[in-house]
N, C-alpha and C positions, 0 to 999 in steps of 0.2 A: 844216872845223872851224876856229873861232877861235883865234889861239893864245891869244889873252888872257883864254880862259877858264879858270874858275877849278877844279884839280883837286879829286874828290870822288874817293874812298877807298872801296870796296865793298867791304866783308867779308861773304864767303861764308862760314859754318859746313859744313862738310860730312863726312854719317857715312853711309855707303852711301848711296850716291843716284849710283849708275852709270846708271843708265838716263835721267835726267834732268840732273844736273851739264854735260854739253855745252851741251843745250839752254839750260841756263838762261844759263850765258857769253852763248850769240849772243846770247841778247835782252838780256844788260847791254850787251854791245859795240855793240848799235845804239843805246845813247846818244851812241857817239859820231857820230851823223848829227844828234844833234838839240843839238850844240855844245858838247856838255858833254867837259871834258881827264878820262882816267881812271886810275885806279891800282883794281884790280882784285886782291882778297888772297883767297884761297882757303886754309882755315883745314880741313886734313883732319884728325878725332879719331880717326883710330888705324881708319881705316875695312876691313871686312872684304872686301867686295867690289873691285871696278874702279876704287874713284874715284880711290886716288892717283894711278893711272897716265892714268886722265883728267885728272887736273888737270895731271899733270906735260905730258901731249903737249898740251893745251891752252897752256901757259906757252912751253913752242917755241916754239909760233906765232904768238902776240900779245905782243908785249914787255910789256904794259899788265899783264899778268899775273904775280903773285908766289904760289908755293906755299909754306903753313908745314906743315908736320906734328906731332902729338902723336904718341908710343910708344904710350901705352895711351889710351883711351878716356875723356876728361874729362866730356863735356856738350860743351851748346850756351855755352853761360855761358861756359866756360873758352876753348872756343874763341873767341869774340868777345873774351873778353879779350888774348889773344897777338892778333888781329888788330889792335883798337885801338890797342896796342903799337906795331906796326909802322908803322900809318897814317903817310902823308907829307903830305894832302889838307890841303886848308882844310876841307873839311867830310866827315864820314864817314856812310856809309850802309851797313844793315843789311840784306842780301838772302839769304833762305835758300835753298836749291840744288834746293830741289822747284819746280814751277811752278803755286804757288798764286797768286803775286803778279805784276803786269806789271811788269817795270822801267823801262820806258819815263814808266811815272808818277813815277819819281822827281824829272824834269827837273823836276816841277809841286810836288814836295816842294820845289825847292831853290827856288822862288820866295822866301817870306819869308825865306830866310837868305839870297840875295844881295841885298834889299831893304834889309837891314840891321832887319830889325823883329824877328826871333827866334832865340833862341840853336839850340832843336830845335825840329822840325817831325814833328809823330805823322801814320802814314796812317789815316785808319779806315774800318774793315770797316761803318761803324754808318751814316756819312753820306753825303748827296748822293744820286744815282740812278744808280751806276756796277754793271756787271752783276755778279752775285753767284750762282756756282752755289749750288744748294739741297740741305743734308745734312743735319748731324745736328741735330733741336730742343734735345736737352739740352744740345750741347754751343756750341751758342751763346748759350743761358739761361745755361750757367756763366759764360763770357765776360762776359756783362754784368752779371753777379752781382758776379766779380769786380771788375770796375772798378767798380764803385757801391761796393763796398768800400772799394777802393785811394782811390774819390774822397772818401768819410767820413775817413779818414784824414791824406790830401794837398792836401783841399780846393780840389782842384782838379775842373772840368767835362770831363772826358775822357768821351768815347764808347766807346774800345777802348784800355785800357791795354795788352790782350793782343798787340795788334798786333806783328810782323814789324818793319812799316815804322818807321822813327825814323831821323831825320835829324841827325845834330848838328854844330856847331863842332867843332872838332876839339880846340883847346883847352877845351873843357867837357867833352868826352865822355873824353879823357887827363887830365885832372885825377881824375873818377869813380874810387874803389877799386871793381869791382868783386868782388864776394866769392863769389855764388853761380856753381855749376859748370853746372846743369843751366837748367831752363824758370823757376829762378827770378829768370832777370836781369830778366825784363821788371817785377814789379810793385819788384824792389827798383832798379833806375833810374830808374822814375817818383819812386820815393821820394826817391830824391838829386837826383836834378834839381828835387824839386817843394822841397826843403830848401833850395836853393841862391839861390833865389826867382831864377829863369832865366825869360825868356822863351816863351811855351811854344804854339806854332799844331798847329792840327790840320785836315786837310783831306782830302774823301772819296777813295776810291782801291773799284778791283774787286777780285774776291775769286774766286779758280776754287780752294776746297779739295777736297783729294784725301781717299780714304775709308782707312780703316784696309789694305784690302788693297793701296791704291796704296802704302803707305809710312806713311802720317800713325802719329807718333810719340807724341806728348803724348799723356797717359791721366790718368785721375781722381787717379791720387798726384801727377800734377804741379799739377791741383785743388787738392790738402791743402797742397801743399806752396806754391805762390803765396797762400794766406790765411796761411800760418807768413810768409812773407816780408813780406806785408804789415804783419803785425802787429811782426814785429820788428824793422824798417827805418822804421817809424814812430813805437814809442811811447816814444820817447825823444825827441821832439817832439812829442809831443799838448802841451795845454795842461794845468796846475798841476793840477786836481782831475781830470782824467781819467787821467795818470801814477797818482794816488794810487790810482783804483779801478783801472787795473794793477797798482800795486802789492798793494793788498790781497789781489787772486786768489792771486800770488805767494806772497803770506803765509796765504791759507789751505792753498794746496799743501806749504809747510812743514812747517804742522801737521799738514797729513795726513800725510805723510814721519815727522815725528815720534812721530805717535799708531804708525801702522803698524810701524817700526824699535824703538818701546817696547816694545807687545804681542809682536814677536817675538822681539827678547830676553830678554823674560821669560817665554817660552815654551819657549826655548832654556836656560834655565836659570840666566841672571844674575841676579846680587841686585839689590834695586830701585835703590840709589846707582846701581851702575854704569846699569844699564837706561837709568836719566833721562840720567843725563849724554852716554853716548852716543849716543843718541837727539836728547838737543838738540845736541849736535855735529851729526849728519849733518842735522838739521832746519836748522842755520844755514849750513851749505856749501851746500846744494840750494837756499837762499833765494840767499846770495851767490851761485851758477852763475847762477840764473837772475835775477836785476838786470844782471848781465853782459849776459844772452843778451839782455836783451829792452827794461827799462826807460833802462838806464842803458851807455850804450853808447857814449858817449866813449870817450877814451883817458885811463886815468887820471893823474891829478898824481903819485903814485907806484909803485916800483917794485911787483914784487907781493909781496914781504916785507914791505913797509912797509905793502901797501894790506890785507892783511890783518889786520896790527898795529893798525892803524887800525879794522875792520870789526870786531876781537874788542873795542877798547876801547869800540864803539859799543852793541856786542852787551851786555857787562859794565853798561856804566852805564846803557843801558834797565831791563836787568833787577835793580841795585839802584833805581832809579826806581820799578819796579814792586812790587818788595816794600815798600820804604819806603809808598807811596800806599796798599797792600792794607791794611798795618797800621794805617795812619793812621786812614785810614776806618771800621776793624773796633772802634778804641778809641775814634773819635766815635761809634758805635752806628749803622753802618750794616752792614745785613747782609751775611755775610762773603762771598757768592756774586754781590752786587752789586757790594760795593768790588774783587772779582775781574774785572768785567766792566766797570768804569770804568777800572781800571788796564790792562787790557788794551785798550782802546780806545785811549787815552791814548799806551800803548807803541807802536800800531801809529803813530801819527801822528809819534811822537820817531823810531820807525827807519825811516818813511819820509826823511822829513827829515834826520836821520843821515848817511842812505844817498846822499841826495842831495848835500848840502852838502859832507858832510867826508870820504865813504869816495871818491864817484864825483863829483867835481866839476866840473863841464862847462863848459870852454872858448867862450867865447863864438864863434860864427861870425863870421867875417869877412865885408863886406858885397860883394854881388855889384861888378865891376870896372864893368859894362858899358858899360860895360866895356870892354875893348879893341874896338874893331871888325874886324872878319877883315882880312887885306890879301892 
């Protein structure tokens, strides 16, 4: 082995996978025949079986090995986040502890990041002619489903956002907040990385997946829940008119919240003052949650007393806007169910915009460094 080569950082996730977790060590440890320096992180989530104590009697006997441990049971996410943490590498690689994937291909991932041409380097399941056991159809139609997704979004040409494999800088990959715990790291890293405007290769690798009885974990909610990720890691970057028809959904979910929260108050037995009013209360918090959650997802310019002070004066002066226009229009002799739906059109455009400029104002990104070069 060279010593002048350059260390890569393996984080292992690991949550039962005693039967396998050894195995998959030797095959990362014989990268180092093929020159590559290692740091080797084994990231146990609170696992019930064997693995700690695999990993720990593993860590004995290879110095290159460090074990973290969770109390209770995070995700895959979470753990990959404490490894990242720890990373000492120039570049960090993501190896799950089942033996779907080779490691040996990683050495062919680090090509364009010791080239110096890419910050990450994706493997995929999708290209080239590397062998590929043969399983489940649906679940590789979602696979590509999703990423055709994540690629509308991110506008980016990935094969397999789904992928395992992702290679990064080390300083791009520790820079990353990540946030989700579970299978939703992969489509919301692609998102941050694809925000960052990072460098981004992708190159074919094999694929030997195991069946639900071997172990395989991911199920259809982690499905549902990489489109949630999708959609909410990204649409606080779509472009100007497509934010907007996010936002509109937003605001007919409102009203739904609203119409529903009215009728059942006044089912419940409140008078109609209150009924309304409370009703548009809970209709404008579930609108504010969800700009939070989804469209507007900076950090806001102020504190959250202040930003809500700000979101109720937005709120107030739409809806004197809106009565002001209703009447206006009703006393030029336009019919009063019309000037209601011009005023309401009107409104939604002012508290998009509202919302955007003055409640949730968004810091302009900083432009990529690239940047520093690795040393």
């Amino acid at each position: 082995m060279q010593l002048s080569a350059p260390l890569l950082s393996i984080v292992i996730p690991c949550y039962d996978e005693e039967r396998t977790l050894a195995h998959c060590v030797d095959r990362v440890l014989a990268l180092r025949e093929a020159e590559v320096s290692l740091e080797i992180l084994i990231v146990d989530d609170a696992s019930r079986d064997g693995s700690a104590a695999v990993a720990e009697g593993l860590a004995a006997l290879h110095p290159e090995i460090r074990v973290l441990r969770h109390p209770v049971n995070r995700g895959k996410g979470a753990a990959l986040r404490t490894g990242f943490a720890e990373a000492r590498g120039v570049y960090v690689a993501v190896q799950d502890a089942d033996l779907e994937y080779d490691p040996l291909e990683l050495k062919e991932l680090l090509g364009p990041l010791l080239e110096g041409k890419a910050d990450v380097v994706y493997g995929s399941r999708f290209l080239g002619g590397r062998p590929h056991r043969v399983l489940y159809f649906w679940h590789s139609l979602g696979n590509r489903f999703l990423t055709f997704v994540s690629n509308m979004f991110t506008d980016l040409n990935l094969t397999d956002m789904e992928t395992c494999y992702k290679v990064f800088r080390r300083e791009v990959i520790q820079a990353i907040e990540i946030e989700e715990d579970r299978f939703g790291f992969e489509p919301e890293v692609t998102a941050k990385v694809a925000h960052r405007r990072l460098r981004i290769y992708e190159m074919g690798i094999s694929y030997s997946g195991r069946t639900y009885e071997e172990g395989k974990k991911i199920g259809w909610r982690d499905g549902v829940r990489a489109l949630y990720c999708i959609f909410r890691y990204n649409a606080h970057r779509l472009p100007l008119p497509m934010q907007f028809l996010v936002y509109a959904g937003i605001g007919g979910v409102a009203a739904a919240v609203n119409l529903a929260a009215f009728l059942g108050l006044l089912a419940g037995g409140a008078g109609l003052t209150a009924a309304t009013a409370l009703a548009f209360a809970g209709a404008a918090a579930a609108n504010y949650l969800l700009c939070i959650a989804l469209v507007f997802r900076h950090k806001a310019r102020w504190n959250s007393f202040g930003e809500i002070a700000v979101y109720a004066a937005v709120v107030a002066g739409v809806g004197a806007l809106d009565l002001a226009m209703t009447s206006g229009l009703v006393r030029w002799g336009v019919t009063p169910w019309v000037a209601k739906v011009a005023a309401s059109l009107a409104g939604l455009v002012l508290n998009f915009a509202g919302r955007k400029y003055l409640v949730f104002p968004e810091a302009r990104a900083s432009e990529p460094s690239h940047l520093g070069r690795p040393g």
